[in-house]
N, C-alpha and C positions, 0 to 999 in steps of 0.2 A: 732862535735860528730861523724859522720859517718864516718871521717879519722880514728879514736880510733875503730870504731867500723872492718873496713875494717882488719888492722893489725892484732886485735884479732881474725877473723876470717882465715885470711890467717895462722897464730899461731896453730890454733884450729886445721888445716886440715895438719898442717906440721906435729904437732903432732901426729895424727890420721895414717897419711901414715909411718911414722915413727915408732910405735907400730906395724901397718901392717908388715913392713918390719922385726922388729924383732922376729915377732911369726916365720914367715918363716926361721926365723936363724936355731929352734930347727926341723925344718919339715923336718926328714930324718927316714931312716925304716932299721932293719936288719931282712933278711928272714933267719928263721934256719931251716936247713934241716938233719937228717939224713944221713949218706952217708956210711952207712953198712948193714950188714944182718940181722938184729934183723928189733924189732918191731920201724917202718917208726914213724920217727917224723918230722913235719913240724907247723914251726909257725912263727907270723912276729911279730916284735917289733917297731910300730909307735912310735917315741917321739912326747911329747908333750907339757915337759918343763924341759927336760933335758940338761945341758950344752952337747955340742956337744962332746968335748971329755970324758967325764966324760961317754956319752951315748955309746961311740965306743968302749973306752977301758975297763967299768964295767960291763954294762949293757947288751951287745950283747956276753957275752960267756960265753955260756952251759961248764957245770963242772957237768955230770953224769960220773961217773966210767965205764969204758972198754965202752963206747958210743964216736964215732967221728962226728964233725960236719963240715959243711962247712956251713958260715956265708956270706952273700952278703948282701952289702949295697945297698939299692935301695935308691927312693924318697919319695914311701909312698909302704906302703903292699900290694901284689895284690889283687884283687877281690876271690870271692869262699870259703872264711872262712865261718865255721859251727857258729863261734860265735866271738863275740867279748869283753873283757873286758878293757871298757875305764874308762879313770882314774883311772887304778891300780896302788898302790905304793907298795914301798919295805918297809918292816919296820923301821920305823925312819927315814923314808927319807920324804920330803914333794914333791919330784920331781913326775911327773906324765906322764904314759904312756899307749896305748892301744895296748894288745897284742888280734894278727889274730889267730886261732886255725885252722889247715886243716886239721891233719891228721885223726882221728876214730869221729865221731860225738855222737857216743856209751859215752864218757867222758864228754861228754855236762853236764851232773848233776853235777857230782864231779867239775869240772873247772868253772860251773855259782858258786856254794858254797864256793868254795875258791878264784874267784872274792870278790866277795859281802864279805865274812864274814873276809877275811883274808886280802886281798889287796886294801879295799876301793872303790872298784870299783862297778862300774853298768855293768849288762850282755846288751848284744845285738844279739838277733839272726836274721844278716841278711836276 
């Protein structure tokens, strides 16, 4: 019995580092920044469980009118966010991601309310 039992547990731990290794698949971040004269916007987009391309090519580009961005991919968002919504989704999508807020901490209400009531998501004020 303990030969059966040894296998299963080496199985158990393959598996376990295995799942490890794939969460780290989705662990990548786009920081968006503003990069005009209008009102500064800065925010990062952790993923969470988004396919990787699906997260680069959809997910990470801002589309406001007469607003330019410049987008850098990091490994995770930096420190300093006024807030965080994790586990936000898009509508209809079941994919999940925590976006960083830095720029006016003034919008903290408006952005914890459309977390929570719009995107599924839970606030976080670090």
């Amino acid at each position: 019995m303990t030969m059966f039992k040894i296998p299963s547990l080496l199985s158990a731990l393959c598996l376990c580092t295995l799942s490890l290794c794939s969460g780290q698949v989705f662990a990548a971040a786009c920081l968006i920044e503003s990069d005009d004269d209008q009102l500064p916007i800065r925010m990062c987009q952790q993923n969470i469980s988004i396919p990787d391309s699906l997260f680069t090519d959809n997910f990470c580009q801002p589309n406001i009118p007469e607003r330019t961005f410049e987008v850098s991919f990091v490994d995770q968002c930096p420190a300093g966010a006024y807030g965080i919504c994790n586990g936000a989704q898009a509508e209809g999508v079941a994919y999940q991601q925590a976006i960083h807020y830095y720029s006016d901490p003034d919008d903290a209400p408006f952005l914890k309310a459309y977390c929570e009531q719009i995107s599924s998501g839970s606030w976080e004020t670090p």
